[in-house]
Phi, psi and omega in degrees: 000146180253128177233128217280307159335308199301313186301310157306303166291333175311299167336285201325308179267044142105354175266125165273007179246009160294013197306307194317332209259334162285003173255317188309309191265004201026044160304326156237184185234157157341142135104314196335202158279113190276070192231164141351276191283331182249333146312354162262310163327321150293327159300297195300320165260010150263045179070060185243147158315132181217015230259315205262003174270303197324304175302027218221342205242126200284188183290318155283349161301306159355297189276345167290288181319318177287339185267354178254335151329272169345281199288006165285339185251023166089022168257159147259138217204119202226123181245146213103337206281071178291152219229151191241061188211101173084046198114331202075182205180132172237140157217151200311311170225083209250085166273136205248144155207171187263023170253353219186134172221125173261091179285115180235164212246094189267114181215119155267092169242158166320319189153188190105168185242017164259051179298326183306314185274330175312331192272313188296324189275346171308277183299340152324289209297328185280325159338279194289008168260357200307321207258330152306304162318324200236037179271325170295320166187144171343283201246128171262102245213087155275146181234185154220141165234064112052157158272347200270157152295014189288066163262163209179160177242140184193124185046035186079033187210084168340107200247108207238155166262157202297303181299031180226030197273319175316308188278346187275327176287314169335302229245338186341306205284314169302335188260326272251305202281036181243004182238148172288122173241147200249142147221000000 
């Protein structure tokens, strides 16, 4: 018998033959992706709790989960993206649509309390990239989006946990003039 939690974490931690049972339970489907990052990406959206498997997922999975969160909500999403502007700049994520480009800033960490500089140190960076950036879309949106329960806003820059991306695109619009948007 499958039971969907007990399958998802069974996966996360390395049995590839809970598969059957995440197909089974229809969490996947034939062909999909057997990876990590996109069986928690599928749990979360069927109401599987996920907060606490997201540590369980290295830095690029990580970063994964978050480029398949995004394009669920309709973005296109690029990683990695380094930019030649005042020094240059790498950033982790840029999910795209033709209202919004969310640059975002991915730190899977343990925990801790320098979300304040993380945010600031963020928003620097996409500041001096802003005219590159916005080869992507009109409004440029720095975030951080985190592994941590940390969510917050600091220094305008919407510091979010990875299972709440959802709810955080959902709800934007309500929030938008309290986070920095670049035009």
């Amino acid at each position: 018998m499958c039971i969907r939690d007990i399958a998802v974490k069974s996966f996360l931690e390395g049995d590839k033959s809970s598969a059957e049972c995440l197909t089974a339970l229809g969490i996947l489907d034939r062909g999909e992706p057997l990876t990590r990052s996109y069986v928690l990406y599928k749990a979360l959206k069927m109401g599987i709790p996920v907060s606490s498997y997201i540590k369980k997922l290295n830095w690029y999975e990580f970063e994964e989960y978050i480029r398949y969160v995004f394009s669920e909500y309709g973005f296109n999403t690029a990683s990695n993206v380094r930019l030649e502007c005042d020094g240059g700049a790498e950033f982790d994520i840029i999910a795209w649509n033709r209202e919004v480009a969310f640059v975002i800033e991915a730190k899977k960490w343990k925990g801790g309390s320098r979300w304040a500089e993380v945010a600031q140190r963020h928003l620097k960076k996409v500041a001096k990239c802003v005219d590159k950036l916005l080869a992507f879309s009109p409004s440029i949106v720095p975030i951080v989006v985190t592994s941590t329960d940390a969510s917050l806003i600091s220094s305008g820059v919407a510091v979010i946990p990875a299972w709440k991306i959802g709810s955080f695109l959902a709800s934007f619009n309500d929030f938008k003039d309290q986070v920095a948007v670049f035009r």
